[in-house]
C-alpha positions in Angstrom: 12.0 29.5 -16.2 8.4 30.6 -15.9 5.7 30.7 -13.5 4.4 33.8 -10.7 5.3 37.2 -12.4 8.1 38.9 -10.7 9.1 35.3 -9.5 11.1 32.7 -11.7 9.8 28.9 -11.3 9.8 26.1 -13.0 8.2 25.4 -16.4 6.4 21.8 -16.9 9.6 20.2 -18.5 11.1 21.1 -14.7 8.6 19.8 -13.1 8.8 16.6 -14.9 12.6 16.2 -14.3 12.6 17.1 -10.4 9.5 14.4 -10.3 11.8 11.5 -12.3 14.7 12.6 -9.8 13.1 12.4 -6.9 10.3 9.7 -7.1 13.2 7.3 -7.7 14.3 8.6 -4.4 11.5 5.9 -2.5 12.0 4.0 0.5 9.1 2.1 0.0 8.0 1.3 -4.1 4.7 -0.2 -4.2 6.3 -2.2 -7.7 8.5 -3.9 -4.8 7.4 -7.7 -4.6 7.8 -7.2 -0.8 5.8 -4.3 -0.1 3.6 -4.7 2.7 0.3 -4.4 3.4 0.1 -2.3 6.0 2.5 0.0 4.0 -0.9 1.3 2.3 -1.8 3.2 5.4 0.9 4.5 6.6 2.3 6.7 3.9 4.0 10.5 4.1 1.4 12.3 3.4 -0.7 11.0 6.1 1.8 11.4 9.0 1.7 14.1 11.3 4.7 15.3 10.8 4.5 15.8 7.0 4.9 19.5 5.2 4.0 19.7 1.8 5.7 21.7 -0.6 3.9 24.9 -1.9 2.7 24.9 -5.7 2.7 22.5 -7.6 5.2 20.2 -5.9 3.3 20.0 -3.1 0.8 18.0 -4.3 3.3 14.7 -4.3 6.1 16.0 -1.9 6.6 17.5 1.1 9.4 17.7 3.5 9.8 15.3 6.6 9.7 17.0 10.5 9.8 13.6 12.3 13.0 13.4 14.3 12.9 9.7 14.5 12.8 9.4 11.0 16.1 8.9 9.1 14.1 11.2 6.5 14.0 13.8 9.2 14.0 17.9 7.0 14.5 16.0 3.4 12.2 15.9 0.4 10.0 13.2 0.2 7.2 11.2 -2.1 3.9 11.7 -0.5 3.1 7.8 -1.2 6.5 7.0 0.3 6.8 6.1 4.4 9.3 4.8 7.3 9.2 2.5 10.1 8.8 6.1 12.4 4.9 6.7 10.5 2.3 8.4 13.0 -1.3 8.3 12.2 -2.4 12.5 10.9 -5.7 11.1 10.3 -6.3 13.4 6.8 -3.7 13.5 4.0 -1.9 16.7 4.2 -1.1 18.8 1.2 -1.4 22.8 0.3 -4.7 22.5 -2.0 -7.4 20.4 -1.2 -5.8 16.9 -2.6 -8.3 14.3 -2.9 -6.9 10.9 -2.9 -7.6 10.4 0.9 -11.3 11.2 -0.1 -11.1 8.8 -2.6 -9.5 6.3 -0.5 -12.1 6.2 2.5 -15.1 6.2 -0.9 -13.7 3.6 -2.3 -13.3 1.5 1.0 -16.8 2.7 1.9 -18.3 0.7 -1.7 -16.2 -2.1 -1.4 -18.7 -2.5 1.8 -21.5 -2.3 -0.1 -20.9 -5.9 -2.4 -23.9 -6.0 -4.3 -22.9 -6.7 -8.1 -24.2 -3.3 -9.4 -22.1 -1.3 -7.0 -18.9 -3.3 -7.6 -19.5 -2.9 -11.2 -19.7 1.0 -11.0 -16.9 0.8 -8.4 -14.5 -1.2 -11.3 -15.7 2.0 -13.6 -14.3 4.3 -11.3 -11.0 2.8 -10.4 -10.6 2.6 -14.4 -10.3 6.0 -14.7 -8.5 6.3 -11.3 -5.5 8.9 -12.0 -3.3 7.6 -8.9 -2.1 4.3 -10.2 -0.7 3.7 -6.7 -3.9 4.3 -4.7 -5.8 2.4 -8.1 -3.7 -0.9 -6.9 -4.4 -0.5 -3.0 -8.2 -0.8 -3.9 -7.8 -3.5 -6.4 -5.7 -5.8 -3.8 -8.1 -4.8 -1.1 -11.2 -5.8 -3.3 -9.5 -9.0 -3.9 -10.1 -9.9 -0.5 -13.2 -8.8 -0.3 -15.0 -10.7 -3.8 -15.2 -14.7 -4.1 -12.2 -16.8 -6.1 -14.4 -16.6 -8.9 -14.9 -12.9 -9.1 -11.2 -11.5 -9.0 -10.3 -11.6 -12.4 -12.5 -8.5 -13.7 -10.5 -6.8 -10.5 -7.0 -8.3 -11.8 -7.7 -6.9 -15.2 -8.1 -3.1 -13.7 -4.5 -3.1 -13.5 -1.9 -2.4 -15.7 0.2 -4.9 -17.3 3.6 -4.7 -16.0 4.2 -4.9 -12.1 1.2 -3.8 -11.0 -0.7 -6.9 -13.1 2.2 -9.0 -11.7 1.2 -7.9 -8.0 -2.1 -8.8 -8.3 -2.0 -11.8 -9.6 0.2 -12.6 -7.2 -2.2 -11.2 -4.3 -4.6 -13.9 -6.0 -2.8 -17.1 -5.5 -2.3 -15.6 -1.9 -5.7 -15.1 -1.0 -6.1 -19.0 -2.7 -3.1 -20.4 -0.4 -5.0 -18.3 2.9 -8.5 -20.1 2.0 -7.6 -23.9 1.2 -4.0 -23.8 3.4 -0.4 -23.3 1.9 1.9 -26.0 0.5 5.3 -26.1 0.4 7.7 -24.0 3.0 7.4 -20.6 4.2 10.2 -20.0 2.0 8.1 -20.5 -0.9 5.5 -18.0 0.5 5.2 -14.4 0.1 5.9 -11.6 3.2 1.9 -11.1 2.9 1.1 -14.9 3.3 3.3 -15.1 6.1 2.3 -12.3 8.1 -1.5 -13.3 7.3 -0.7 -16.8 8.2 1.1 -15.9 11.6 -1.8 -13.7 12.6 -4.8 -16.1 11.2 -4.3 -19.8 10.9 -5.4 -22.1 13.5 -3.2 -24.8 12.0 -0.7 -25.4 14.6 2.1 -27.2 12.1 1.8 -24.0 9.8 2.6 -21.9 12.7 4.9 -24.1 14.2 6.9 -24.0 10.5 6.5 -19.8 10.7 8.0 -19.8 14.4 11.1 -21.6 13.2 11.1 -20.3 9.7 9.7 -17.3 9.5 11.2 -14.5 7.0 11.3 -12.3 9.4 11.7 -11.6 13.2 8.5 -10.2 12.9 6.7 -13.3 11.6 8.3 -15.2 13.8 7.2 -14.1 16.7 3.6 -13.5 15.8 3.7 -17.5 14.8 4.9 -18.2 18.2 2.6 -15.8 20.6 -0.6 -17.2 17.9 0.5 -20.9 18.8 1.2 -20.1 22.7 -2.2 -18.4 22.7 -4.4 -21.7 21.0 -2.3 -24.2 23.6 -3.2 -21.8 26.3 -7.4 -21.5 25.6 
C-alpha cells in the first residue's frame, strides 16, 4: 500500500479493483436499453444529499445521506441515481470536478447550431474523457440536428452499446417526426414517454392509455388525450 506518508492507501492497482467492484454495483447503467432520459439529470453526484469520498475516490463516489433512498450511508457511483434524486444544482465532489462544467458548455453550443460550431463541438466530445456524459450530449444533439445530420454524431460513439444506443435514439427521433408503426410494444420506454407527453394523434394516445409499458406512460397518455377533448 502506498500513498500520504505516515498513512497507508491504496496504490493504482487498488484503485482500479475497488472501481471494477463497485461500478458494477449501479442502479442505473447508462448501457441499459431502458435507461431513461431524464436519468441524465438526476445523477448522485448532483443530489443534495451526496458526500464525496476524499482523494482520489472521490472523484466517482461518494456516500449517500438521503433517508428516502434505499442507498441511504452506502457507497455509491457518482453517475448512478434513485427514484428519491433532489436537485443540488452543482455536482459535488472534494476537487473542483469538471464534468458539470462541461455538461452546461456543451448544452450551451448545442444552442448555438451553426455548422462551424457543431463541428468544433463533435471535436471536443471526441476527446471527451467521461464516456458517460460523451453519450448524454450525443443523444441530446441528436434531437437537436436534422435526419440528415446525425450520423457524424452517431459515429462519436463507441462501437459496442453506446453505438447501439444511439442508433437506436435515431430511429426514435425518425418514429417521433413521421408517427410510429406497429404497437407500443414494439416502441422503446423513450418513444413512449415522448409520445405520451407530445403527440396530438389521439389513436396513438389512446393505444399508450391502454398499453402503455408503464403506469407512468399510461397515465400521461390518458391526462394528454383528456386534456385535447377538453380544449
Amino acid at each position: 500500500m502506498t500513498g500520504i506518508p505516515g498513512r497507508a492507501g491504496p496504490d493504482q492497482a487498488e484503485l482500479s479493483a475497488i472501481h471494477r467492484r463497485w461500478v458494477a454495483e449501479r442502479h442505473r447503467r447508462t448501457e441499459d436499453p431502458d435507461y431513461r432520459e431524464e436519468w441524465y439529470y438526476e445523477q448522485c453526484g448532483s443530489c443534495r444529499f451526496w458526500l464525496p469520498l476524499s482523494g482520489e475516490l472521490g472523484r466517482d463516489y461518494g456516500a449517500c445521506a438521503n433517508p428516502a433512498s434505499p442507498f441511504d450511508g452506502r457507497v455509491r457511483f457518482e453517475h448512478d441515481g434513485c427514484e428519491a434524486f433532489q436537485e443540488a444544482g452543482a455536482w459535488s465532489t472534494p476537487e473542483d470536478h469538471d464534468a458539470q462544467r462541461r455538461w452546461r458548455l456543451y448544452l450551451r453550443a448545442l444552442d448555438d447550431l451553426d455548422e462551424r460550431g457543431l463541428t468544433l463541438l463533435r471535436d471536443a466530445l471526441a476527446d471527451e474523457p467521461d464516456r458517460e456524459l460523451a453519450l448524454a450530449v450525443v443523444l441530446r444533439a441528436l434531437e437537436s440536428v436534422g435526419a440528415s445530420e446525425r450520423r457524424p454524431w452517431i459515429e462519436l460513439t463507441p462501437p459496442g452499446p453506446d453505438r447501439e444506443r444511439a442508433e437506436s435514439r435515431a430511429v426514435d427521433l425518425d418514429a417521433l417526426a413521421g408517427g410510429p408503426s406497429g404497437v407500443p410494444g414494439d416502441w422503446s420506454d423513450w418513444l413512449q414517454r415522448r409520445l405520451a407527453a407530445t403527440t396530438a394523434d389521439l389513436a396513438t394516445l389512446d393505444l399508450l392509455a391502454q398499453a402503455g409499458r408503464t403506469r407512468r406512460v399510461r397515465r400521461m397518455a390518458a391526462e394528454r388525450r383528456q386534456a385535447i377533448d377538453g380544449s
